[in-house]
N, C-alpha and C positions, 0 to 999 in steps of 0.2 A: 696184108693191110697195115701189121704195126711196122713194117720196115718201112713201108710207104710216107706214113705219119711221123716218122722219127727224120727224115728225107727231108720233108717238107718242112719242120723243125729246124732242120738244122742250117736251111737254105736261106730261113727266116734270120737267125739268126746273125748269117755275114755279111746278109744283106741288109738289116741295121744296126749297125756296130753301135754306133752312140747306145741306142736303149739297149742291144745285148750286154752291153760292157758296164753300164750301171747297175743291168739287174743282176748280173753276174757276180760280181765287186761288192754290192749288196748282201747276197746272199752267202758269197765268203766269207765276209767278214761276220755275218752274223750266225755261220755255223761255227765258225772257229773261235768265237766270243761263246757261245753258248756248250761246245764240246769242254770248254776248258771250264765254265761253270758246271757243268754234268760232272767233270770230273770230282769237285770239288766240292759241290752238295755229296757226290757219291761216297765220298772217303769221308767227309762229316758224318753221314747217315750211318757209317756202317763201322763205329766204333765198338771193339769188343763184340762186334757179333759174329768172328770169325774160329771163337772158343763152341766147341762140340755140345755143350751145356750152358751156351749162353743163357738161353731162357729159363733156366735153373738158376743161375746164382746170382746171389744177394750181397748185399754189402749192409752191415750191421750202421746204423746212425741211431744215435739216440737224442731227443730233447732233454733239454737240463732247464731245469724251472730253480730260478734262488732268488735274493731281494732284487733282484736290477731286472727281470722278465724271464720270458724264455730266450733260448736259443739254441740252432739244431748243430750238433757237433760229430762227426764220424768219428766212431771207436765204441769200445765197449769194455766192462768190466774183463778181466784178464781169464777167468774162468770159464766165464760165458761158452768161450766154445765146444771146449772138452764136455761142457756140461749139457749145452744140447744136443751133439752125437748119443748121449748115453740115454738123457728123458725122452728124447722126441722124436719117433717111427720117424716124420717128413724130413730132418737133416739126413743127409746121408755121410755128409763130411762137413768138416768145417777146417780152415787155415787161418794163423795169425802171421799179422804182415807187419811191421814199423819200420820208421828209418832215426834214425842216432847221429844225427850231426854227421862230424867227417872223419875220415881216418887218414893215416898216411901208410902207404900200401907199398911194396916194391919186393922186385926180382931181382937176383945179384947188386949190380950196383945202383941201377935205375930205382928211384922213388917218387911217389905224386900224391895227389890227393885224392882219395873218393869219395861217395855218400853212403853212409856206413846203412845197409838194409839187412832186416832182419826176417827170415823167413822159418816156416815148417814146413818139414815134409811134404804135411797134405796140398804143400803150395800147388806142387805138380800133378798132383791128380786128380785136383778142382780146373786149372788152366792146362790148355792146351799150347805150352810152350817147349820149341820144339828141342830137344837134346843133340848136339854133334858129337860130344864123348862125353860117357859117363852113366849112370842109370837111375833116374828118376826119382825111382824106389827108394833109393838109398843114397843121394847123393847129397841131403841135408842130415841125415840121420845120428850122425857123429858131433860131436860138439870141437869146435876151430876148424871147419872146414869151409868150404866158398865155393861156389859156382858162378863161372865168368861169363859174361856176353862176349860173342864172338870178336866183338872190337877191342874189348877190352883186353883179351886171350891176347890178341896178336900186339898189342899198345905194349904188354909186357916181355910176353915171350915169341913176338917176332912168330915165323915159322913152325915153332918150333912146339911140341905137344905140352901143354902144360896139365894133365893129367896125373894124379900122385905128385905132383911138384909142390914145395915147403915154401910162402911167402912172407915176407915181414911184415905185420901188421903191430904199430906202435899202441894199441890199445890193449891189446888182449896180455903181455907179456911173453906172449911164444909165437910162434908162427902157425899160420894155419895153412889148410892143404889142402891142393884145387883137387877137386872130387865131381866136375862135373863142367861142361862148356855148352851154353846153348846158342841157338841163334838171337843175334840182336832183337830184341822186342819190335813187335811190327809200330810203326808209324802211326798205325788208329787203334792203337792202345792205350790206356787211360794208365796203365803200369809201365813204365819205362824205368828203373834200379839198371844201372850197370854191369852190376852185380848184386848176391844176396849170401850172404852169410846164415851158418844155421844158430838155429837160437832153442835152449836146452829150456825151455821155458818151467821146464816142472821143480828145476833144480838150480840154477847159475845164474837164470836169467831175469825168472819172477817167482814169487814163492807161490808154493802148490794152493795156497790158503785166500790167496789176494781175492776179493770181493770190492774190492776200491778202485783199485787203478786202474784206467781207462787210455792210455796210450799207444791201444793198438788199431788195426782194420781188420777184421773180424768179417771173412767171405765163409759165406753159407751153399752148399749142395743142398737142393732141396730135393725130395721127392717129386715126381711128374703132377703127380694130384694134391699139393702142398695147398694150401693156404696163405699167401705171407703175412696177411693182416693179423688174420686169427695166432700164427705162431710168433708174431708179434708181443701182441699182449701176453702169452703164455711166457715169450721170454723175459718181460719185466716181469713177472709175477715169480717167475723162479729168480730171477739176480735182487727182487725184493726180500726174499726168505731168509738172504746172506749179509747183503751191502749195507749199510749204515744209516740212521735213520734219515739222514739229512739228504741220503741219494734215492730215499722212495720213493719222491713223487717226479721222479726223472722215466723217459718215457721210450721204450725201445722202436726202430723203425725199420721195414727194409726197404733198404732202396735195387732196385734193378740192376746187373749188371749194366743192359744198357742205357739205362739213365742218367750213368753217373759222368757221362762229356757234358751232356747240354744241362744235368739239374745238380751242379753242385757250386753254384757261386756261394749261395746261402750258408754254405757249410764252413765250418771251422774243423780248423787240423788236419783239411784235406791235404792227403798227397797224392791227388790227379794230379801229372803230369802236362797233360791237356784240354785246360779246363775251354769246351766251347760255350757257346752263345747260339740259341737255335732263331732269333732274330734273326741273325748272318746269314741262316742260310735261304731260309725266308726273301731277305734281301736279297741276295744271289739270285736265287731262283727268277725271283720279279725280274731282275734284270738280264739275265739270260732269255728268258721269255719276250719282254720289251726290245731287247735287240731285233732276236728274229721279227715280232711282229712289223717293227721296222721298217723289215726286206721283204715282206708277206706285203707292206702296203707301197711298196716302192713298184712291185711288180703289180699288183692289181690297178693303181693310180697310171702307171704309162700303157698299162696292157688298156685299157678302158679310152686311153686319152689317144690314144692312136686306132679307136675303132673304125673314124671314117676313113683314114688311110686305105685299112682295111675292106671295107663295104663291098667295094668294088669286087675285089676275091671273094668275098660270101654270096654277094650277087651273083657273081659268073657262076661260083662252082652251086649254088643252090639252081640257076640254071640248065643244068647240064643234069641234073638229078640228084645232086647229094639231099640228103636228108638231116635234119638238126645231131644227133645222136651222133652221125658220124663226124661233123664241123666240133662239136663237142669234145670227143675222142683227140680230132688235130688239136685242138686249142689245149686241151690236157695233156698231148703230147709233145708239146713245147716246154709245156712247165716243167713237166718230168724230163726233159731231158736236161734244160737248165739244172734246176735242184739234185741231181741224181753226180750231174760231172763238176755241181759248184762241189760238193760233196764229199768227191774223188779227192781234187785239190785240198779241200780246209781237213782232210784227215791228211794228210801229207804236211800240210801246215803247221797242223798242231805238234806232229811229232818232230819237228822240228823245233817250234819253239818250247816244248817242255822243260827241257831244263831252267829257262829263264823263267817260266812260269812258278817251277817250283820254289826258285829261291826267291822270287815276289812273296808267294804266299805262304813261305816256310812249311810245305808238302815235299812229300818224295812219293808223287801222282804218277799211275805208266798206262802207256796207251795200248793195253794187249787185245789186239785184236782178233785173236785169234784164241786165246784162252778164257775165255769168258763170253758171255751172249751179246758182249757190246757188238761184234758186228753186225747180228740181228738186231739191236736195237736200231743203232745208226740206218741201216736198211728200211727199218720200221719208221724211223722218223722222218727220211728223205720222201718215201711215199705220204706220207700223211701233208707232209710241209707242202709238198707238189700241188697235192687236191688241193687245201687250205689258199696255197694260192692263185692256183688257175683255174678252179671252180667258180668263182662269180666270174671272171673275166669271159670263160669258155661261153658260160651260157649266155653274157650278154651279146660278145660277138657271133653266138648261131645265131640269136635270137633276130637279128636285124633281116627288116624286109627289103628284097630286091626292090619293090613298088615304093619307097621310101627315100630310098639314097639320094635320089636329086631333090626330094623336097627339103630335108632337113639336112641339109652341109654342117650345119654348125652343133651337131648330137643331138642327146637327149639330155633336157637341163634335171631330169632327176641324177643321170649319170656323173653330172658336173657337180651338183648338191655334194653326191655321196663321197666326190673324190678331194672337195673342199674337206668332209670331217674327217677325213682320212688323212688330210693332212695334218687339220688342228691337232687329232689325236699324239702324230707322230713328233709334232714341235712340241706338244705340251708335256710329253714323257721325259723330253732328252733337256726340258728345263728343270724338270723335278731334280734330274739327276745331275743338272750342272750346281744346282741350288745346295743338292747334298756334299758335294763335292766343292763349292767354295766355305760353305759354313763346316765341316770336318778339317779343311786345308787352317782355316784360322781359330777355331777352336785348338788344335794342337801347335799353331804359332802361338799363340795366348798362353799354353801352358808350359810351351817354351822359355817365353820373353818373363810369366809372371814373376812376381818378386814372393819369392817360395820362404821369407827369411831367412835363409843361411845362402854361403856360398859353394856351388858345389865345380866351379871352376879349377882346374888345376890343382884338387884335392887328391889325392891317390890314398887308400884303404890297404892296408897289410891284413892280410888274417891271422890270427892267433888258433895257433890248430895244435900246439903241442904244449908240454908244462913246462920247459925252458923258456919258450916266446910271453911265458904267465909268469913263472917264477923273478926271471931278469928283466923286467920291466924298468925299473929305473936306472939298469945299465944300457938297456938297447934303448930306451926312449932318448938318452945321451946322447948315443953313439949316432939316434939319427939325429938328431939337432946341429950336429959337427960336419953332417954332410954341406960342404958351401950351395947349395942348390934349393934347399930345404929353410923354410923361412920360421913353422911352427907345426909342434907334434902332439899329436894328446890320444891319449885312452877311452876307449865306451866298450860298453856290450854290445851296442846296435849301432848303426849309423843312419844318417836321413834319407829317405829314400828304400830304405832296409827293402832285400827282397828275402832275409831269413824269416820277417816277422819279428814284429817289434812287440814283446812281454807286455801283460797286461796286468797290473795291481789294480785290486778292490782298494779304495780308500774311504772311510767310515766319516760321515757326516752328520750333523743333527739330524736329517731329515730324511736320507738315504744313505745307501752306498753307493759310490760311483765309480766307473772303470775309467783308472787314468792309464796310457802311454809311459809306461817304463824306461828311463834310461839311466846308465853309472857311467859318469863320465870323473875324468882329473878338472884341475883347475885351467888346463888349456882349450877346454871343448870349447867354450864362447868364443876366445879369438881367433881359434885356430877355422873355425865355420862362421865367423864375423857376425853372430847372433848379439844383439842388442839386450844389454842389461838395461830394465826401466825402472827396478827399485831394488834397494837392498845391496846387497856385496855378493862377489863370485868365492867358490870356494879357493881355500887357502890347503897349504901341504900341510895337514898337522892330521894327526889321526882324530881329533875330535869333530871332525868336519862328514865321519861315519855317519853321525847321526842326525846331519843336517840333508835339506833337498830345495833346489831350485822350483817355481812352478811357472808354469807362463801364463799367461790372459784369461783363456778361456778355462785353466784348472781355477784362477782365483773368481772366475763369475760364476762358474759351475757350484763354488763352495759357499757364496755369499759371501767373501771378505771382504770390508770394509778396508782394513789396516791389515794385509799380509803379514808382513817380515815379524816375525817371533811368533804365528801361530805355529800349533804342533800337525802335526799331519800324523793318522793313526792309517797306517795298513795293514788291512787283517787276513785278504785273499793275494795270492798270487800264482800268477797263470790258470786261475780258477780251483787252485786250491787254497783251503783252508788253513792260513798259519797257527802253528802249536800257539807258538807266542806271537803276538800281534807288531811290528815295525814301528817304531813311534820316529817322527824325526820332526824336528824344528823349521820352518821357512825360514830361509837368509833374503831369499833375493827371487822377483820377480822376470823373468825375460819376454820378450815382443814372443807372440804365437809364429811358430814355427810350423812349415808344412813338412814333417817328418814322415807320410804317407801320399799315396795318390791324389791329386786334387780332386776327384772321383770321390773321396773321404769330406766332411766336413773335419778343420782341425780339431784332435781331438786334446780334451784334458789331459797335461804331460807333465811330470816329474822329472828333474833330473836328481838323482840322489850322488853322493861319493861315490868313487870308484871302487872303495875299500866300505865294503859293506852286506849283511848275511842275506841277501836278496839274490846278488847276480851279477855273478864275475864277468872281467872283461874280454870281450872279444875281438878287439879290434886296433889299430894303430893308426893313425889317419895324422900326412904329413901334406901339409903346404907346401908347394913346390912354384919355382918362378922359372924354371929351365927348362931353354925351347930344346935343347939336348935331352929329350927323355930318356934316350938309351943308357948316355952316361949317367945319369941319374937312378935307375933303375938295375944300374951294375954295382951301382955304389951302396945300392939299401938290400943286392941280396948278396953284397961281400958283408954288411953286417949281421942280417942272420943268420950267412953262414957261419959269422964267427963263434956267434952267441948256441946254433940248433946246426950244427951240420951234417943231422940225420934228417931234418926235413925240409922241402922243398917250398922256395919263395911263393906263396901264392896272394896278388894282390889284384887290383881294381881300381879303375878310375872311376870316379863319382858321379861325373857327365853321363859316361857311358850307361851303365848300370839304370839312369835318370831314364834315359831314352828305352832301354828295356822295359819299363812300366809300362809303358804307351806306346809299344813295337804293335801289338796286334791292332790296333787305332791306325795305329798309320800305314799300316798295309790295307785294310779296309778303305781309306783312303784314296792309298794309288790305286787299288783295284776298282772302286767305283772308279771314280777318275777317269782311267783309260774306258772304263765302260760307257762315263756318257762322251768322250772323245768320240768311241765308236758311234754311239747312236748319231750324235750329230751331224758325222762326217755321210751315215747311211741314209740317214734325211736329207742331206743338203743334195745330195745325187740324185736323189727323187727331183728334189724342187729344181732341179740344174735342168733335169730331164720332160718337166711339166713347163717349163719356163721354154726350150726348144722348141717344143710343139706348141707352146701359143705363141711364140714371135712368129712361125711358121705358119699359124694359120693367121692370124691379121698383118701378112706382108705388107697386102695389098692395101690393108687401111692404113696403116703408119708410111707405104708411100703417097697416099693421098692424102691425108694432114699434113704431110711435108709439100708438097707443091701449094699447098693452100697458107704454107707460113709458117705449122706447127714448130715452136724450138725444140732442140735437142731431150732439153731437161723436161719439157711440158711430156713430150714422147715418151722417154723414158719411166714417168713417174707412169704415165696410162697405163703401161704394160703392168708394172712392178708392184701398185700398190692393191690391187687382189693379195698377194700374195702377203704383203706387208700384211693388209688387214687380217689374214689368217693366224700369223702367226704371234699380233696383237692379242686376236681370241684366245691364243693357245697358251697366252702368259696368264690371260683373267681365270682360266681353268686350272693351268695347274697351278697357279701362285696359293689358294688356298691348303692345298695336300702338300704343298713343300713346307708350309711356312709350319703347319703339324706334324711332318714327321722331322722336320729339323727340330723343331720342341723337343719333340717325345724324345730324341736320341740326345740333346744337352741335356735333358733334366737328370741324365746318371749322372753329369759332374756336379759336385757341390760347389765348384766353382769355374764358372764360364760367359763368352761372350752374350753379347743381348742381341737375341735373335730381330733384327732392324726392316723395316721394310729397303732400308736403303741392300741387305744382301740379296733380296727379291730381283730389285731393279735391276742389280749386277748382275744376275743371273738372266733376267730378260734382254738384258741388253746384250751381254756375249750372245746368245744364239741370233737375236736380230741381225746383229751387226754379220756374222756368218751368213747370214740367211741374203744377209741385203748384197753383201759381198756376190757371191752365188747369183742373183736375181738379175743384179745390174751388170756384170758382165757380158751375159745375152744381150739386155733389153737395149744398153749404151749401142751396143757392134749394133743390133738393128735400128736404131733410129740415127747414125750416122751412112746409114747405108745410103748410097745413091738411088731415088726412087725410079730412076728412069729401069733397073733394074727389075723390079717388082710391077711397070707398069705399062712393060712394052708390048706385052699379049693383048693387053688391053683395049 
């Protein structure tokens, strides 16, 4: 009986190509949209939950309460750990983790830079990451030793075992020794270090005594029956018994291992590597879902709209004896076999385009079919999708009576009702998403084009990573000035855009403290990034200019100045510590607010202080460049730090670039919506292509008798067309309200962005229309130029 029904199916199918080849094309495209969304909720979802004790370990955050509010900061007092393995049955371990700026690292003659991370022991026997040489146990255990990631391993030593092998590392003054190689950190790990150096923490690295310092990440093994809240509190109340009086009312937290992708934007000092957004996936999902349904109403809408076609077959074969049940079974055996072989194809699809998908979405996603339950899934979902969509169609076509078919030619008008909201539904989704995707597309033109106050144009950034690049400053700052390529050079700690994280001083007001924006720059920092001085003078080369600082707009409205230039400015925190002695420095000069962070940020209150000053040396070089030759230009500034450091390796950046990194995961979000409601649109318009055949098909016979009777071309065409019009009229009043909210909701993170307009509404209605109309009027036009003698010679 089902080889019968798969038969009959499949007979159906070649025998109407137009509606198999839509709903086919339909449902491809809408598995292989939504496989590659499964993929990617999946790999979001399952961050860190491939450690043996994921649901055991914790990550220590604490709140910090002081004059300016709270706020929640990952780390903890340095003791902390050691100290609840020893008080608290529920730790069973605990590991400290930090990272240290960068190092310059190198095998024989090869040298680079890294990210200098610092680990314990207990790293490995809290995480389950996997070792290729070396033992676990004891591969941090010694102090100057290193363990390498597999890429790392081979970046230095090629082939070749680096095991017991001696490296230069210009930090430590001796070399330390690979003692351990693992595999690359997996992709949905929130810990990504290249490497991790061991840290002597009781002795070299922090003292045994420390109750203050808080620069670490502090993961917790808990017991099965732990508590975390409860050992929470128990853990401020023992680092209260130690720490200072000024850190007692600071508040300990744990956070989940698995929490810490989607819940650590809030956090300070984070070093996630991958910080997600569980919005996204939210998002995604929606739209993975909206695809298919799509294809679910592509197939219900033509399977419904070709039921009098049909009649005639349920008539005869309900004649002969079939029974509903069985017409039922055919009718779901069609679906099934559409959905089961679209299926076949869009996994074959997707593994195909994988890799393009991955570098879309910056994933290293794989389609194992065979190692995991996705093929039971996909199995699981192709039956389910089948029912979903050949379930109301099956029943309405058994449902028709033989004693019926010549009275009613023209259906059932509730069948027709139902296949109109099925449609609105379909246009009014694929507006939301076009709506999402033009206001995303000029939200990040906007933050393009904005006038950011500086210039970050053909700027290029040197890093300062050794004590020669610091010491010889005003020889190498020279040496670049002489390059003819090079128009202006200057010195900071930070630069605009900063993705190290731009230092934050407490500065002491009548009325508060306020956290201003840190920066030390020379006297070239204004011209050299064409920032606007609006009162006052720029610093000058003289050493008494230590004690002076720049502010811009919003530091002098934040302070209540009246008359800037010769107030004192008192700094008494920095980086949220407490200075012995408080920074006092003099305003000179006022400059335009600068957006030295994400525009995501309102700008915040900024200092520029001297370069030369007990705050915060510099880190950077940053040269104006006018040569479309970048290469020779870029040969010529690392022959001079070769001259100056030629034990370490040039490492720089251009400014643009870097700009664009802010706002890389934005605009992949972007092209990903994007192509999403491409998809939907394209999977809707094949419906309407497909609804639009079969009613030119059924009122032949009327539009050739309006034409003998006079009707014009245009008068014809609109008859047919504007149903369809009107639908999709409907389907812009429906969704324009939920677009115009959730395009809110998603500008109101920037603090600065376009005005959500009814005018991007329009655009958004009118693209899908203008498609729709496209689509509609190509049938309707070919039949109302059709010759009626055609249509009315049976007659």
């Amino acid at each position: 009986m089902l080889r019968s029904y798969l038969k009959i199916a499949y007979r159906n199918l070649l025998k109407n190509e137009v509606f198999s080849l839509i709903n086919i094309l339909g449902f491809l495209l809408g598995f292989v949209a939504a496989i590659f969304i499964a993929l990617y909720v999946a790999d979001e979802l399952s961050f860190d939950a491939f450690h043996t004790n994921a649901d055991r370990i914790y990550r220590i955050t604490e709140t910090v309460s002081d004059e300016n509010g709270e706020r929640e900061v990952v780390g903890a007092v340095t003791q902390i750990a050691s100290a609840a393995v020893e008080n608290f049955s529920e730790v069973e371990n605990a590991a400290r983790v930090t990272i240290f700026g960068r190092i310059t690292l190198g095998y024989k003659e090869f040298r680079d830079y890294e990210p200098v991370w610092f680990a314990e022991p207990a790293f490995f026997e809290i995480f389950d990451f996997k070792f290729i040489e070396g033992d676990p146990k004891t591969a941090l255990e010694e102090p100057f030793t290193i363990v390498l990631t597999e890429r790392l391993a081979k970046k230095y030593f090629g082939n070749e075992s680096p095991l017991g092998e001696s490296m230069y590392a210009n930090w430590f003054g001796t070399e330390v020794t690979v003692t351990g190689v693992i595999e690359d950190f997996p992709s949905n790990s929130h810990l990504n270090p290249p490497l991790l150096f061991s840290a002597d923490f009781k002795d070299s690295f922090w003292a045994e005594n420390d109750w203050s310092s808080s620069g670490l990440d502090t993961y917790l093994l808990l017991a099965p029956d732990a508590q975390p809240e409860e050992l929470a509190d128990q853990l401020t109340a023992l680092a209260n018994e130690h720490r200072p009086a000024d850190q007692q009312q600071n508040q300990y937290h744990l956070q989940a291992l698995t929490d810490i992708h989607f819940h650590s934007q809030h956090l300070e000092n984070d070093t996630n590597a991958h910080k997600g957004d569980i919005a996204y996936v939210y998002v995604f999902t929606a739209i993975g879902l909206l695809i298919l349904f799509i294809a679910f109403v592509n197939y219900v809408n033509l399977s419904t709209a070709r039921a009098m076609k049909r009649s005639k077959e349920v008539g005869l074969r309900k004649t002969v004896g079939a029974n509903r049940r069985q017409l039922i079974f055919q009718f779901m055996g069609e679906s099934l076999l559409i959905v089961m072989l679209t299926l076949v194809v869009a996994v074959t699809l997707v593994q195909l385009l994988l890799p393009a998908f991955n570098q879309l979405s910056d994933k290293t996603l794989e389609l194992r079919l065979f190692d995991s339950p996705l093929l039971l899934v996909l199995v699981f979902a192709g039956l389910i999708s089948s029912l979903l969509a050949g379930i109301y169609p099956a029943f309405y076509l058994s449902g028709i009576k033989p004693s019926l078919i010549l009275k009613q030619p023209s259906g059932n008008q509730r069948n027709y009702t139902f296949r109109q909201l099925l449609v609105v539904g379909q246009f009014a989704m694929a507006i939301v998403m076009i709506t999402a995707t033009v206001v995303i597309y000029r939200q990040m033109n906007f933050i393009r084009n904005t006038d950011l106050g500086y210039e970050r144009a053909q700027r290029l950034t040197v890093d300062i990573n050794s004590q020669p690049m610091w010491e010889k400053y005003e020889s190498i700052k020279a040496a670049f000035q002489k390059i003819p390529t090079v128009e202006n050079v200057t010195v900071t700690n930070r630069v605009p855009g900063e993705w190290k994280g731009i230092p934050v001083a407490g500065v002491k007001t009548e009325k508060a403290s306020l956290d201003f924006l840190y920066f030390a720059a020379d006297k070239d920092f204004l011209p050299t990034y064409d920032i606007q001085l609006l009162q006052g003078r720029n610093f000058r080369h003289t050493k008494a200019d230590s004690a002076k600082v720049l502010l811009n707009e919003t530091a002098v409205s934040a302070m209540g100045l009246v008359d800037p230039v010769g107030q004192l400015v008192e700094v008494t925190h920095f980086r949220q510590e407490k200075l012995e002695q408080p920074f006092v420095a003099e305003v000179i000069g006022v400059i335009q607010d600068v957006h030295f962070e994400s525009v995501r940020e309102k700008v915040a209150p900024t200092m520029i202080t001297y370069y030369q000053n007990p705050l915060h040396r510099i880190d950077y070089y940053t040269l104006q460049i006018h040569s479309k030759d970048v290469q020779q230009t870029l040969a010529d500034i690392k022959a001079v730090t070769s001259q100056f450091d030629p034990g370490s390796p040039l490492e720089y950046h251009f400014l643009d670039d870097q700009f664009e990194e802010l706002y890389l995961a934005d605009t992949k979000t972007a092209e990903i919506i994007g192509i999403a409601a491409a998809l939907a649109i394209f999977i809707a318009c094949m419906g309407l292509f497909g609804l639009t055949n079969l009613s030119v098909a059924q009122r032949t016979k009327e539009v050739g008798i309006r034409k003998v009777l006079g009707a014009e071309v245009l008068h014809l065409t609109w008859l047919i067309a504007k149903n369809f019009f009107n639908l999709v009229g409907i389907a812009f009043l429906i969704a324009a309200p939920f677009a115009w909210w959730l395009t809110r909701t998603w500008l109101s993170e920037f603090a600065y962005h376009i005005n959500m307009s009814v005018t991007l509404l329009l655009l958004a209605g009118s693209i899908v229309l203008l498609i729709a109309a496209f689509t509609v009027s190509f049938q309707t036009i070919r039949a109302a130029l059709a010759n009626p003698v055609d249509s009315l010679r049976y007659e």
